[in-house]
MDTraj code that builds the backbone (N, CA, C; nanometers):
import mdtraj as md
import numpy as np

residues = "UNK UNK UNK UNK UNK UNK UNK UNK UNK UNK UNK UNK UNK UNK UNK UNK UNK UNK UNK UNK UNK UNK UNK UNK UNK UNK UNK UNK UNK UNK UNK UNK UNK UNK UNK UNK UNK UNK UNK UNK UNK UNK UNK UNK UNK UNK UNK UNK UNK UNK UNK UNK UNK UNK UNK UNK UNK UNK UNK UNK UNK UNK UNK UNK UNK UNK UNK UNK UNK UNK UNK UNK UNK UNK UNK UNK UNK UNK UNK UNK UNK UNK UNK UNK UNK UNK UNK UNK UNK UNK UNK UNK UNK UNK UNK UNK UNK UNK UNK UNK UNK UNK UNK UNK UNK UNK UNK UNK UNK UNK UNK UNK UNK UNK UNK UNK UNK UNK UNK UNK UNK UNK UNK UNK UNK UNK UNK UNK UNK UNK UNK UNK UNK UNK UNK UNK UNK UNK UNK UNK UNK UNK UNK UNK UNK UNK UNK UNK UNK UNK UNK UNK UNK UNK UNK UNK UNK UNK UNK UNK UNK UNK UNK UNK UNK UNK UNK UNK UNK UNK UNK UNK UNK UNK UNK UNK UNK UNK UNK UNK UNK UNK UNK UNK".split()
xyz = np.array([
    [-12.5111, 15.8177, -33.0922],
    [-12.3826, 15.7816, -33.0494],
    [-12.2870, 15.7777, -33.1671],
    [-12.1619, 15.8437, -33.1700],
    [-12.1008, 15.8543, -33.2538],
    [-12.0263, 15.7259, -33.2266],
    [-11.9456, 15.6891, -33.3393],
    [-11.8571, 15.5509, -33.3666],
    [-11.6954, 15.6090, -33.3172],
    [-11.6454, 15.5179, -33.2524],
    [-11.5431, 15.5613, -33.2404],
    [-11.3859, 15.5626, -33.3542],
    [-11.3144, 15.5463, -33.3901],
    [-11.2268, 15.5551, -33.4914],
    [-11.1787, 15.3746, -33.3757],
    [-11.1212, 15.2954, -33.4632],
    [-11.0343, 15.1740, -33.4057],
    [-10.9124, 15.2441, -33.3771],
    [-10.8818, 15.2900, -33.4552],
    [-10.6902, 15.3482, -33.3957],
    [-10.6750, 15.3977, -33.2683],
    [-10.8090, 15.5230, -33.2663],
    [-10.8020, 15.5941, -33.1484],
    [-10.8543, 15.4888, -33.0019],
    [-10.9598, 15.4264, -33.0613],
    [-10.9498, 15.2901, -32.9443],
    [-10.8775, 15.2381, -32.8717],
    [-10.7671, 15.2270, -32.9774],
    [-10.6557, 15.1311, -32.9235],
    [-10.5728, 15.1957, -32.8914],
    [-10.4873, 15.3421, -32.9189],
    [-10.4493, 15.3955, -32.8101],
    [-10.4533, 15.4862, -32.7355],
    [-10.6108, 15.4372, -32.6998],
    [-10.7021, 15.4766, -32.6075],
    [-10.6366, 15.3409, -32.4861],
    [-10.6734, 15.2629, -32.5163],
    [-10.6191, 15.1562, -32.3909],
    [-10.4589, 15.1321, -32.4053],
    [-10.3828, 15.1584, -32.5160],
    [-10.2505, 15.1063, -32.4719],
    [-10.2314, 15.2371, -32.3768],
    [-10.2825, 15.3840, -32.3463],
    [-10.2332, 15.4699, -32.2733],
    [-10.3108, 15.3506, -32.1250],
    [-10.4399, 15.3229, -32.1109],
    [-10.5061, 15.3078, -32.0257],
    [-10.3670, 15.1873, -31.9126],
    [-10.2934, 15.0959, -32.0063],
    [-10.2485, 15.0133, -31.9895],
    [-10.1326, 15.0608, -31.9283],
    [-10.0167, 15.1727, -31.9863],
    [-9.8755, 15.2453, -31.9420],
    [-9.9495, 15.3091, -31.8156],
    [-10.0512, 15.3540, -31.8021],
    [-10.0635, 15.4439, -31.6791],
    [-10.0901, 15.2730, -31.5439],
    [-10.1775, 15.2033, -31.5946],
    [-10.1762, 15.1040, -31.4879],
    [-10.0122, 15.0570, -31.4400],
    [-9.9288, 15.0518, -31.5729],
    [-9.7801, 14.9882, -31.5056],
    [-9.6841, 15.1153, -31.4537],
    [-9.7393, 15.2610, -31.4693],
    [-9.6569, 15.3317, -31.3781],
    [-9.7450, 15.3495, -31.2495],
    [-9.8163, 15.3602, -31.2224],
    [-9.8804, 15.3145, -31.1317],
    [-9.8339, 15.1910, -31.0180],
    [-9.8402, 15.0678, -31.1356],
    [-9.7931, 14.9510, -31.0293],
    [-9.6125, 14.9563, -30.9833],
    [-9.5372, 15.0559, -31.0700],
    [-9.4074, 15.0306, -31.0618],
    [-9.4326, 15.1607, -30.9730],
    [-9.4750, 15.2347, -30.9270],
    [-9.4708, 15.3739, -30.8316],
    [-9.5247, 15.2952, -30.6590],
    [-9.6434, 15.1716, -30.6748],
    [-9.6109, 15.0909, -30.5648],
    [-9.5817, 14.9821, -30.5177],
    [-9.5341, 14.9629, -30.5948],
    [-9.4393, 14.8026, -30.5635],
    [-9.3346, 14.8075, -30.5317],
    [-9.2941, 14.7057, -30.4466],
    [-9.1622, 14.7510, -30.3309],
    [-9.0808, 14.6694, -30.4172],
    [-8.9400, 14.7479, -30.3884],
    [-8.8204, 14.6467, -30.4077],
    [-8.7999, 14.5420, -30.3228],
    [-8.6916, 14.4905, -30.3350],
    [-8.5988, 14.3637, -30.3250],
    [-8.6333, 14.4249, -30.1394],
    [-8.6037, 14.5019, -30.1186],
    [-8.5354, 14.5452, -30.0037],
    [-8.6614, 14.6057, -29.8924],
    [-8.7097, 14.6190, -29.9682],
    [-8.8616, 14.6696, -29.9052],
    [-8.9523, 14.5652, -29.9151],
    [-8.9594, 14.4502, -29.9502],
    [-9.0333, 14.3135, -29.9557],
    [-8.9660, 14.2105, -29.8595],
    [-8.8526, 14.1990, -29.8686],
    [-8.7992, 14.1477, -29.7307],
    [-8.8326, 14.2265, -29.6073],
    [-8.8306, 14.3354, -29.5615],
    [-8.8719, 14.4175, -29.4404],
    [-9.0302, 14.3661, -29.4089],
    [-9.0652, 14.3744, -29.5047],
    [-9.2519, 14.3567, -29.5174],
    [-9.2520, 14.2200, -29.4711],
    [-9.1839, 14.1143, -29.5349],
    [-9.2241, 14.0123, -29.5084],
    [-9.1846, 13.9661, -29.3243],
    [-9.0451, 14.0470, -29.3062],
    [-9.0431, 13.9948, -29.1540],
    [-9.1243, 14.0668, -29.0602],
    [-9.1931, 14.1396, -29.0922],
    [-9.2994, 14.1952, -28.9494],
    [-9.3946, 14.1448, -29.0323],
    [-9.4008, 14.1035, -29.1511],
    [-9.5725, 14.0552, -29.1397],
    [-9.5459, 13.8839, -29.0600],
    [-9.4059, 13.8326, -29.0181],
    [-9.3606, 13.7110, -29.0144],
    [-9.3658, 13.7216, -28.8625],
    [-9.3520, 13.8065, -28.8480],
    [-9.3213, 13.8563, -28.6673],
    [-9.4710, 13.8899, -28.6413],
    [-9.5460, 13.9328, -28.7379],
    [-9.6875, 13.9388, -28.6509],
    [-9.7460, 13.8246, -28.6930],
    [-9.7002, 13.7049, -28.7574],
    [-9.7944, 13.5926, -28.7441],
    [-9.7442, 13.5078, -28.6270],
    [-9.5727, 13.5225, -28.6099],
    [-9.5410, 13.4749, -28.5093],
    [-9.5878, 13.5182, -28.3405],
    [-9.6416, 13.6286, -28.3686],
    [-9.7043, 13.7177, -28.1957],
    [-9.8908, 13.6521, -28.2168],
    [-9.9035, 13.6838, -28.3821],
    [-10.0528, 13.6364, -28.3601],
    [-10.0504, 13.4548, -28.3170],
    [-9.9587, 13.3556, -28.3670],
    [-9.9351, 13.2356, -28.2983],
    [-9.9205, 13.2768, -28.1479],
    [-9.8271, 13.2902, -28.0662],
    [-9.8368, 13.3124, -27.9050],
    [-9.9693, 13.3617, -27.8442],
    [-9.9936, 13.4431, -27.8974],
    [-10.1550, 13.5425, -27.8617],
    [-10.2529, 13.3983, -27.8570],
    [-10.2408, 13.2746, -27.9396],
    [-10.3468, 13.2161, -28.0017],
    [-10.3726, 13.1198, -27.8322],
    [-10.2705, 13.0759, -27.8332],
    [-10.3225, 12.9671, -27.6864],
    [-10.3726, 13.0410, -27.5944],
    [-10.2484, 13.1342, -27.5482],
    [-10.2927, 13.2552, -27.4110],
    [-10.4086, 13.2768, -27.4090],
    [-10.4757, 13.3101, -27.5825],
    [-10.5770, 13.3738, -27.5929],
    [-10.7098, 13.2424, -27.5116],
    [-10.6565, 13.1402, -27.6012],
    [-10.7245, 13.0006, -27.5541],
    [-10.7635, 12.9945, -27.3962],
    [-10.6234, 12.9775, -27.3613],
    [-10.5991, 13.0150, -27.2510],
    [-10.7153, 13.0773, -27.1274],
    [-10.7135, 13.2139, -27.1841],
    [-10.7691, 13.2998, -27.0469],
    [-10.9077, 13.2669, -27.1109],
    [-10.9595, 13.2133, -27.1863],
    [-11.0665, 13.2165, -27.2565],
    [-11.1424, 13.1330, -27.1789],
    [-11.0724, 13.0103, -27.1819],
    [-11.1005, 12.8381, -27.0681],
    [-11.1046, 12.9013, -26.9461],
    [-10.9982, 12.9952, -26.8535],
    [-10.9911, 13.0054, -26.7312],
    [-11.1562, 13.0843, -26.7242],
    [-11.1534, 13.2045, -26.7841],
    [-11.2997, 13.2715, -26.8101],
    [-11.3947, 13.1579, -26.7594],
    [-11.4087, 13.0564, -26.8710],
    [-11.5376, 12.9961, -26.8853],
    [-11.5396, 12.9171, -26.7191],
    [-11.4258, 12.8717, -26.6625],
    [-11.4067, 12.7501, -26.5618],
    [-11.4355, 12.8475, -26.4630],
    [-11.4220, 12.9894, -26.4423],
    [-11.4562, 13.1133, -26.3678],
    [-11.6069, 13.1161, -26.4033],
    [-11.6593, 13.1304, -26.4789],
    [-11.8013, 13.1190, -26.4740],
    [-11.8862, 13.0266, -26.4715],
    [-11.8005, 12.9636, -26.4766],
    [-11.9158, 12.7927, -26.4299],
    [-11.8647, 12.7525, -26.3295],
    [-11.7846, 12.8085, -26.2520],
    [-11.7452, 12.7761, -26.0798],
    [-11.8938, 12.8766, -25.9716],
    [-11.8957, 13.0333, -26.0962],
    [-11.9612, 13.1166, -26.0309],
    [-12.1047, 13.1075, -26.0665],
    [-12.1450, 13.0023, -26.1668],
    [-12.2758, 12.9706, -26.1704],
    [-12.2982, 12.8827, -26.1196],
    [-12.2229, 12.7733, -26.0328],
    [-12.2768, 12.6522, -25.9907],
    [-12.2927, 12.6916, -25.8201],
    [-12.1939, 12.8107, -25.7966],
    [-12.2015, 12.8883, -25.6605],
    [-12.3359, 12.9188, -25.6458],
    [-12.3495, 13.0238, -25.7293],
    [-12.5231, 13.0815, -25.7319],
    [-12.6014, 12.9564, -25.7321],
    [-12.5792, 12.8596, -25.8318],
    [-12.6719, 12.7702, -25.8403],
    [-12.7414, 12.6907, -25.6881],
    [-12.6122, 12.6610, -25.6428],
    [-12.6377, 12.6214, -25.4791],
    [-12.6674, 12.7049, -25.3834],
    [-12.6174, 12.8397, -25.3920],
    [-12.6917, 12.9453, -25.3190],
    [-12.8446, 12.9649, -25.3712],
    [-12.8921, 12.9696, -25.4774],
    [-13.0219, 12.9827, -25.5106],
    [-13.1243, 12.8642, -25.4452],
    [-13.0707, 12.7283, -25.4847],
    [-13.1608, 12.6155, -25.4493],
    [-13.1295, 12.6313, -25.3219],
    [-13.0363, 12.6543, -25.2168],
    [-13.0231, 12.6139, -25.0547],
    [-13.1527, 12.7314, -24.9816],
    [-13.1111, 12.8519, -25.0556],
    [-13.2401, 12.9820, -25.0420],
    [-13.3848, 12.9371, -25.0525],
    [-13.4312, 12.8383, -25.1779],
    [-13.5387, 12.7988, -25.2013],
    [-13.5849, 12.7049, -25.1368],
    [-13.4848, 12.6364, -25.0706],
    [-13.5211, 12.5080, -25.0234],
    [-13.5400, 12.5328, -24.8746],
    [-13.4585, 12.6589, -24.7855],
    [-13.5177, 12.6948, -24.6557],
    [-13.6273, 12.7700, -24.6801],
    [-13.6513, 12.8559, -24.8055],
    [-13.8004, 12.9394, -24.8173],
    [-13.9233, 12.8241, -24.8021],
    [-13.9142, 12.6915, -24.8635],
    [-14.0071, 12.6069, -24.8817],
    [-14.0098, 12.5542, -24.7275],
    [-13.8878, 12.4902, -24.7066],
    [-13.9046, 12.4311, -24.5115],
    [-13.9754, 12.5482, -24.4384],
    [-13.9385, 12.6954, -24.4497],
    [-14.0144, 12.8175, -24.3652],
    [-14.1759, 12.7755, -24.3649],
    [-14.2072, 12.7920, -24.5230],
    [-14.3314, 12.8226, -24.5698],
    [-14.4086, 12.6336, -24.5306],
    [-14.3535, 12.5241, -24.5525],
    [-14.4120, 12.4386, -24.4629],
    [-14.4335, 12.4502, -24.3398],
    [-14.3606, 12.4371, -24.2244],
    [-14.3431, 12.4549, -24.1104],
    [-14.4578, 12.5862, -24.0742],
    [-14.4949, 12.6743, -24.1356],
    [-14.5766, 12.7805, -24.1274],
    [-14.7150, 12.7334, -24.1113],
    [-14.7058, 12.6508, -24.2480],
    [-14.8133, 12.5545, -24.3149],
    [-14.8976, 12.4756, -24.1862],
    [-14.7906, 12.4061, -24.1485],
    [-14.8236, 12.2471, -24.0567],
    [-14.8715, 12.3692, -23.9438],
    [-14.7909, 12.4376, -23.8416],
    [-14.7945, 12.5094, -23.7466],
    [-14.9568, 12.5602, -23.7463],
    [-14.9941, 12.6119, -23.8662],
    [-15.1547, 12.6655, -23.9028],
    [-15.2299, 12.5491, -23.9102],
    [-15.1830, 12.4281, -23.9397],
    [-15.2945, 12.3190, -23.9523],
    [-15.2425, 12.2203, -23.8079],
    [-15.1820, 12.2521, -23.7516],
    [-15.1848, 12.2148, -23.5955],
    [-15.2821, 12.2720, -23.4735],
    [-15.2566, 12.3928, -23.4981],
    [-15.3453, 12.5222, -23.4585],
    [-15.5153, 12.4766, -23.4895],
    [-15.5501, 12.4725, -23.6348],
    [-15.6494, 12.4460, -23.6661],
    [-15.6972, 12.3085, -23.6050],
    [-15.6413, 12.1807, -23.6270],
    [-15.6239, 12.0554, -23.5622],
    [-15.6855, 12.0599, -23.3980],
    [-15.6431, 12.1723, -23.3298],
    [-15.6449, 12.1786, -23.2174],
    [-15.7710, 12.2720, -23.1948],
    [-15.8263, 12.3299, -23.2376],
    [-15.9432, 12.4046, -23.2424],
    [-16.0698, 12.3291, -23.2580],
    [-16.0447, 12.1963, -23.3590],
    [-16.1337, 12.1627, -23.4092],
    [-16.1952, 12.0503, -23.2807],
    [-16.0670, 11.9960, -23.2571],
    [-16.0801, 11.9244, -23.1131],
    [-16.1000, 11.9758, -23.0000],
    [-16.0957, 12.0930, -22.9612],
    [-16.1411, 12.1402, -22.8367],
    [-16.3160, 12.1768, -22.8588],
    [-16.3424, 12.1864, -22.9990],
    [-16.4887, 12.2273, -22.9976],
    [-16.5506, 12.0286, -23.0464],
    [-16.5047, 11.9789, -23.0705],
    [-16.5664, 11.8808, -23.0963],
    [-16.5930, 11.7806, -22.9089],
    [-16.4685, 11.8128, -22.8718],
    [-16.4813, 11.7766, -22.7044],
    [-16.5457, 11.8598, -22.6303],
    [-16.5835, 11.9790, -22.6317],
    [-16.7242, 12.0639, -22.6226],
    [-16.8690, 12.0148, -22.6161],
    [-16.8544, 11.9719, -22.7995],
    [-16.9451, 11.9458, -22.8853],
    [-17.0127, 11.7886, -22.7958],
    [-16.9010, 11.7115, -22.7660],
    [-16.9267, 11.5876, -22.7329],
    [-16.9837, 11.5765, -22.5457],
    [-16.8821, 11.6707, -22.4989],
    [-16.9672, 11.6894, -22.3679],
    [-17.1012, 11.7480, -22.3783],
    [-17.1534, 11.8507, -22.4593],
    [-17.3084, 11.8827, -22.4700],
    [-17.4047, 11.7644, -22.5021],
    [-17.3777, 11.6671, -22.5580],
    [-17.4409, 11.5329, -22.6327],
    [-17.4588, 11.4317, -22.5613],
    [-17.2973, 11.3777, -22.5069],
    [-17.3046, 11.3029, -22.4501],
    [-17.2651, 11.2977, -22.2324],
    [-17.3195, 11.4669, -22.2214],
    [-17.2985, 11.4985, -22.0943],
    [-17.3865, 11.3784, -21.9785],
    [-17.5068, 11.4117, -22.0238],
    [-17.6027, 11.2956, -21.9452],
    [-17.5468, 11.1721, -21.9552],
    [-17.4943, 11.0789, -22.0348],
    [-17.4442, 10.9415, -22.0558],
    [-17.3656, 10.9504, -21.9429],
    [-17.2560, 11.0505, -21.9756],
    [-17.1946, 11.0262, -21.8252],
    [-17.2148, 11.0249, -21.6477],
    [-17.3447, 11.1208, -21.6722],
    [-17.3545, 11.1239, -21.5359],
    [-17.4581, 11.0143, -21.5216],
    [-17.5065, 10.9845, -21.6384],
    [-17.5820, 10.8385, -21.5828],
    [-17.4775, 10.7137, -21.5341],
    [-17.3773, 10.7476, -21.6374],
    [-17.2322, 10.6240, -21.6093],
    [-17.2135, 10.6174, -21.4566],
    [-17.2053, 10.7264, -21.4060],
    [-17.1220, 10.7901, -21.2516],
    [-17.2389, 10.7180, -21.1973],
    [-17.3513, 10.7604, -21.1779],
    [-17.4425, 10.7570, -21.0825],
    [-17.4891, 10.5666, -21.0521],
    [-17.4692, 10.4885, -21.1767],
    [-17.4348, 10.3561, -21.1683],
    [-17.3461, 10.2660, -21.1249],
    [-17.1940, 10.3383, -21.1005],
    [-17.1213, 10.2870, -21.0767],
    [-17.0803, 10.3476, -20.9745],
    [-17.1569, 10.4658, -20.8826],
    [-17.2052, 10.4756, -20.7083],
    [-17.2771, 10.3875, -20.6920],
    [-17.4094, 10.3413, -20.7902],
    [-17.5288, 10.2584, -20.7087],
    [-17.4941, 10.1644, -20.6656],
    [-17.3697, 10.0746, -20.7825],
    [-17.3142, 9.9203, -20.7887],
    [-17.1934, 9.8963, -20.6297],
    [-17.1254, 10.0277, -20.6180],
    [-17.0253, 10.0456, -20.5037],
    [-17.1080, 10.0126, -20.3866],
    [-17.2154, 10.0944, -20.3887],
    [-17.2628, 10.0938, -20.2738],
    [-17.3631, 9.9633, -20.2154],
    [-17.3899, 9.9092, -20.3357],
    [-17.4464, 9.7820, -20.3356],
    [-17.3336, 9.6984, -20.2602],
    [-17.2840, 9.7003, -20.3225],
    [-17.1603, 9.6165, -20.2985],
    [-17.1016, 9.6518, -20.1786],
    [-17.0665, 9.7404, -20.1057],
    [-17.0486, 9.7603, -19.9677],
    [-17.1820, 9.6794, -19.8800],
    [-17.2476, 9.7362, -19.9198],
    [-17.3646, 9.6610, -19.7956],
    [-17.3857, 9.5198, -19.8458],
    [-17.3662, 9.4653, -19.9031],
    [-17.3642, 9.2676, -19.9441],
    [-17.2242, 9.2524, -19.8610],
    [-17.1114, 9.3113, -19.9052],
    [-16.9887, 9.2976, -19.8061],
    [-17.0096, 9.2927, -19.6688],
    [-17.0893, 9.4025, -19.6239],
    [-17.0904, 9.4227, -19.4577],
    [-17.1659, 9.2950, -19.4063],
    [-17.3277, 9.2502, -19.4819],
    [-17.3945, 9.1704, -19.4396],
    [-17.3243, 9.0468, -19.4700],
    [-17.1974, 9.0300, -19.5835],
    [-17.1299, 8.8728, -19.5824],
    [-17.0721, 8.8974, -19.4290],
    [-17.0137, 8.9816, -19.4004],
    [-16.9086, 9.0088, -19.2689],
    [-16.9833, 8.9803, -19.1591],
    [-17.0938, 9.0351, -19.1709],
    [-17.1599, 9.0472, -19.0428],
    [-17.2031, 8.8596, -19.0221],
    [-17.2691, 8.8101, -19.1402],
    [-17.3339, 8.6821, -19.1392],
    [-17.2143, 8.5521, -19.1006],
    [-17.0984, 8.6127, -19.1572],
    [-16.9879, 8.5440, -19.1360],
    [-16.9502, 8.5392, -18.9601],
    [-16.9883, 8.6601, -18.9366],
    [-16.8977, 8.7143, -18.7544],
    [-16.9843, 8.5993, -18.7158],
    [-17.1521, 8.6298, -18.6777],
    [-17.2513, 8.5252, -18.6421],
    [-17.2200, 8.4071, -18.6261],
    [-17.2188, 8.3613, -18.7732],
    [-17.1517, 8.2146, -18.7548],
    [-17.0693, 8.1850, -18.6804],
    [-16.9421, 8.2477, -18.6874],
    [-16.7714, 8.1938, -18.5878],
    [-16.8411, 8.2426, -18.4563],
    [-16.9468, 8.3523, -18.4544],
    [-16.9759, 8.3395, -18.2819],
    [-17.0594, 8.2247, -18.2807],
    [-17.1709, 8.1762, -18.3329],
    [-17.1978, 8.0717, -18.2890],
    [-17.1211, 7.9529, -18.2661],
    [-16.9958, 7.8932, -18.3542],
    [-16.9040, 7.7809, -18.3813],
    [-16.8623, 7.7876, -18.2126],
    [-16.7625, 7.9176, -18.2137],
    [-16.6947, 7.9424, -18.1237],
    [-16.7585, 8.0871, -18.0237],
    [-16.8565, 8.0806, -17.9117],
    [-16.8888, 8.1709, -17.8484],
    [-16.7917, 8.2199, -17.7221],
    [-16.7566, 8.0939, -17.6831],
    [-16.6162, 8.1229, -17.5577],
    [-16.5095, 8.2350, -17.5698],
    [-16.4708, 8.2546, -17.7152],
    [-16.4034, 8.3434, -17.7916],
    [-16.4366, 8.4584, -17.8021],
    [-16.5869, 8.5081, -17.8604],
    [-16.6036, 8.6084, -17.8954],
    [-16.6893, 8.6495, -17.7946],
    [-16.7376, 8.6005, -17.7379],
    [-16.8456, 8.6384, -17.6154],
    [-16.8291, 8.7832, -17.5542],
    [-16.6574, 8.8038, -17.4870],
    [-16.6407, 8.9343, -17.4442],
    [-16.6261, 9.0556, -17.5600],
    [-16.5429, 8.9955, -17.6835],
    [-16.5741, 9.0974, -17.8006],
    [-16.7091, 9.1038, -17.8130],
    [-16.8273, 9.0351, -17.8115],
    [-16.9346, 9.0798, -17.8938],
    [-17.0361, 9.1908, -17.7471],
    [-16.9715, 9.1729, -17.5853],
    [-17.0082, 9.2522, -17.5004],
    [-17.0711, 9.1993, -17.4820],
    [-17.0485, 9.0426, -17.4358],
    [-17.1327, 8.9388, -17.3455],
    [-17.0693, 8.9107, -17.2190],
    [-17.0785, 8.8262, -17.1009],
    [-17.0441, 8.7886, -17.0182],
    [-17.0586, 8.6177, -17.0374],
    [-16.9626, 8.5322, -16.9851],
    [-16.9436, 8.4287, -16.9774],
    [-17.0514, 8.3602, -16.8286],
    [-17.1303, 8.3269, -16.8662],
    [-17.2141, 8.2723, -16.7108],
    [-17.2200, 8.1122, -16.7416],
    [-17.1936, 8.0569, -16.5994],
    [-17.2256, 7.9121, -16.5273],
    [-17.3394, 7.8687, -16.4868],
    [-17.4374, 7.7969, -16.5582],
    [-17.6000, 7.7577, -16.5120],
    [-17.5655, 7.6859, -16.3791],
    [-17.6479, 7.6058, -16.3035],
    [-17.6798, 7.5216, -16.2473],
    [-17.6490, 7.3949, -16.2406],
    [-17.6526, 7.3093, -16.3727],
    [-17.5949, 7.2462, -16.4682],
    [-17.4392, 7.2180, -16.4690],
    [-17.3940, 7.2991, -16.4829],
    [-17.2530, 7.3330, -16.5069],
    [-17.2137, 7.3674, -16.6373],
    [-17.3352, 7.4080, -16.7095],
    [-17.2884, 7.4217, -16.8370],
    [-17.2278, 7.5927, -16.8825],
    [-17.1214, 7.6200, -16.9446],
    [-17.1281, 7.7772, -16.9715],
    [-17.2012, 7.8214, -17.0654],
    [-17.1907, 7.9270, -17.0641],
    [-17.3084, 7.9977, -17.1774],
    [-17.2854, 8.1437, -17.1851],
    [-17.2958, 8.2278, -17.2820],
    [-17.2502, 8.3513, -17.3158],
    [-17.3901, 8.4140, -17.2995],
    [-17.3877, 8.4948, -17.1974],
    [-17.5182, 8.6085, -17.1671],
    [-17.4642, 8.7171, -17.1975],
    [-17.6052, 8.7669, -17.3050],
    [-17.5831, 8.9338, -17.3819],
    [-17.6738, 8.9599, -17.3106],
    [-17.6647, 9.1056, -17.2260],
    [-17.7756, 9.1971, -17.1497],
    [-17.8249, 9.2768, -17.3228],
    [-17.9671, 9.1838, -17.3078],
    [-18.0235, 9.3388, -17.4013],
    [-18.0689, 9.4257, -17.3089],
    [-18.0759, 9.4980, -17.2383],
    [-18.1184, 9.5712, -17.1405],
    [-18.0124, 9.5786, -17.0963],
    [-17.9080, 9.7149, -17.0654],
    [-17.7738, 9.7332, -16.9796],
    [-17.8021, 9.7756, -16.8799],
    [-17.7509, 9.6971, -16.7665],
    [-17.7388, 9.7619, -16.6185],
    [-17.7149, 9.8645, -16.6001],
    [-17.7578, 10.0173, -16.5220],
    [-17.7039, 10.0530, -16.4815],
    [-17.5871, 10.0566, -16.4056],
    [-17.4880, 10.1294, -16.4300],
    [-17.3725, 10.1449, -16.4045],
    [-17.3658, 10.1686, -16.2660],
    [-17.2743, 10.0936, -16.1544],
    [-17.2799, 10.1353, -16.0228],
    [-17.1538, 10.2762, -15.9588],
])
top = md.Topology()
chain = top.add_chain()
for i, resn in enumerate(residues, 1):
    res = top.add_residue(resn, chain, resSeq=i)
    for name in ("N", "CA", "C"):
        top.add_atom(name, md.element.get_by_symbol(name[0]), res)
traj = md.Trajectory(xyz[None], top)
């Protein structure tokens, strides 16, 4: 590397330096061109201020638009899920009603094969007891009639298909033909 000379160094940069200030004086605005600049850059901070709320603005309406239209869906989604679940119960119960009812028609099957005889032994006891009981009834009735015909025979004499006869005596007395006359 060769050394450089100092003189030539230096105006080596005082050129480096005249070319930077014709340079900066070739773009730098006047008096008259810096005022212009400054009112539209003044006018676009004043449009970028207005822009700023509006902007705010439609920004909020946006969001209050999408959280009106997510809470829509939201209730359309859960009201959807919540008749899919009532369907899918109601399906549910309907199959375990069904089943419910199957299980009971074979268990009342099941129970008439088992306990079929119990019952007809039940029945056939509570003919024997009826019928018992009719004939103790008839013989109270009958033992009862007896009696009031004996108390009172004057009474029943022609109901029981006696005749009223007068002894000798003068006493009456109720004659039953066991043996019926022929009829004249």
């Amino acid at each position: 590397m060769s050394v450089k000379d100092p003189f030539q160094a230096l105006v080596d940069e005082i050129t480096l330096v005249r070319n930077d200030v014709e340079r900066l004086q070739r773009t730098s605005l006047d008096r008259k061109e810096a005022e212009k600049l400054n009112a539209v850059v003044a006018q676009g901070l004043d449009r970028m201020a207005k822009v700023g709320p509006a902007l705010q603005q439609r920004i909020e309406q946006s969001l209050a638009t999408a959280a009106l239209d997510l809470r829509q869906h939201t209730v359309y989604a859960a009201t959807e899920g919540a008749k899919e679940a009532i369907r899918e119960a109601q399906l549910e119960s309907i199959k375990a009603a069904g089943d419910l009812r199957k299980a009971a028609g074979e268990a009342r099957r099941e129970a008439w094969r088992w306990f079929g005889g119990f019952w007809v032994w039940l029945v056939s006891a509570v003919l024997t007891g009826a019928l018992l009981a009719l004939l103790t009834a008839f013989w109270i009735v009958e033992s009862g009639n007896a009696r009031e015909f004996g108390k009172y025979p004057g009474i029943f004499c022609d109901r029981a298909g006696g005749t009223i006869v007068t002894n000798a005596d003068g006493y009456r007395f109720c004659g039953i033909w066991i043996d019926k006359l022929p009829e004249k």
